[in-house]
N, C-alpha and C positions, 0 to 999 in steps of 0.2 A: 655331851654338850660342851663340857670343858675342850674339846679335840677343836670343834666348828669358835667357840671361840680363839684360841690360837691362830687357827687359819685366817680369821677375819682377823685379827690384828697384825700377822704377817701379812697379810693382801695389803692392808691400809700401810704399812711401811713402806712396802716397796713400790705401791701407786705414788707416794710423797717424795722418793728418793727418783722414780724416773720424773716427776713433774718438775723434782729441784733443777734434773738434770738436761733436762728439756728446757726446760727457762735458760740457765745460763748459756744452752748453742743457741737460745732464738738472741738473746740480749749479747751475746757474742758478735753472730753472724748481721746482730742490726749496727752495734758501733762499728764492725770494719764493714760498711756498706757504706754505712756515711762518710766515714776518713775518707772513702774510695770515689764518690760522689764526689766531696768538699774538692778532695785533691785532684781530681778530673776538671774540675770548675778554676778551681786556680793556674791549672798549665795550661788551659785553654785562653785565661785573661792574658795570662803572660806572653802566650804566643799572639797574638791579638794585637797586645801593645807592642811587641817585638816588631812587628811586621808595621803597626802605624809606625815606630822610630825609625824603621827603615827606608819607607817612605817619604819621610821627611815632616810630616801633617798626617793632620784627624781628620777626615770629612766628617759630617752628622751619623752618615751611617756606622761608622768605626763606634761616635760617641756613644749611639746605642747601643751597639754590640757590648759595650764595658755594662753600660745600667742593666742589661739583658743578666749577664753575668755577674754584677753585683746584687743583684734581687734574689737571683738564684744560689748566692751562698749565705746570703741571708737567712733566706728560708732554710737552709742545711743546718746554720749554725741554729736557730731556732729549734727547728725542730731536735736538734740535738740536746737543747737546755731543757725543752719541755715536756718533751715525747710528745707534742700535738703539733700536726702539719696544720701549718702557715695558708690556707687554699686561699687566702684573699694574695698572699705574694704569684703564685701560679697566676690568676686574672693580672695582677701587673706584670710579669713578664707578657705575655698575652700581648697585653694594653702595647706593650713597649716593641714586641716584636711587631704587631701590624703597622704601628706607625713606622716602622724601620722601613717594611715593606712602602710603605705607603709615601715614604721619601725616595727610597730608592727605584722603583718601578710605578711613575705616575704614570703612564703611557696610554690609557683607556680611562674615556668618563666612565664606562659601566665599571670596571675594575675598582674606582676612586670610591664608586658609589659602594662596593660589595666591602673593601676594607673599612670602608668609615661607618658603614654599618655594625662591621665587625665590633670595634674599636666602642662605641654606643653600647651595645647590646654587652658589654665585657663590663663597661662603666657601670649600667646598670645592674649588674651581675654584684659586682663591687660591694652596691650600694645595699643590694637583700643582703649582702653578708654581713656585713656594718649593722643594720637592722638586726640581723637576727640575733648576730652576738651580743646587743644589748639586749635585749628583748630577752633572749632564753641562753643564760651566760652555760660554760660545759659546766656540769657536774663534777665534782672533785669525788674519785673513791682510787683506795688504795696507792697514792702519789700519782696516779696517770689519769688523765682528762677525759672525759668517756663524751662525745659529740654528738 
């Protein structure tokens, strides 16, 4: 009996030491995801604005393209502070790119009519999430947001 004891408390050791060690490559492999993200989002604004300075001028569409990529490091640095993704920021870039669209290729009523649907139906999308997060706020367990 003493023997099955030992074995079961070396089991349970080495199940805690591969789960410490499993945690720190997922919490590893998720901070350099994000810096990877974050940093992909900023040389893309940089080049963006490079390219309007080059130019000379901003159109509306350039302007979007920055609120596209500022939403979206938003959400990065977010999610970074809280471990909980942002999904009402995801519905604003949405919101932001069909209106991009929707400025830059007005060329079809049908087409005007399918983005500005889009563009509604994203609103409204917004609006359950607003709802719902007052309604039923995340649970808080063990420092991470459970949704």
């Amino acid at each position: 009996m003493e023997q099955l004891d030992k074995f079961y408390t070396f089991n349970k050791k080495t199940q805690n030491i591969a789960d410490a060690i499993g945690n720190l490559l997922v919490d590893v492999f998720h901070l350099l995801a994000l810096f990877a993200i974050g940093a992909t989002i900023v040389w893309s604004a940089v080049y963006a604005f490079l390219e309007m300075a080059a130019k000379g001028h901003a159109a509306i569409p350039d302007i979007l393209l920055l609120f596209i990529y500022l939403e979206l490091g938003a959400m990065v640095g977010i999610y970074f502070k809280t471990n909980h993704m942002p999904t009402r920021f995801l519905v604003y870039v949405g919101v932001t790119a069909l209106v991009r669209i929707l400025v830059v290729h007005h060329e079809s009523d049908v087409g005007i009519i399918f983005v500005s649907a889009g563009i509604v139906l994203l609103a409204v999308s917004s609006l359950v999430f607003r709802y719902g997060s007052s309604k039923f706020p995340p649970v808080q367990t063990d420092e991470r947001r459970v949704t």
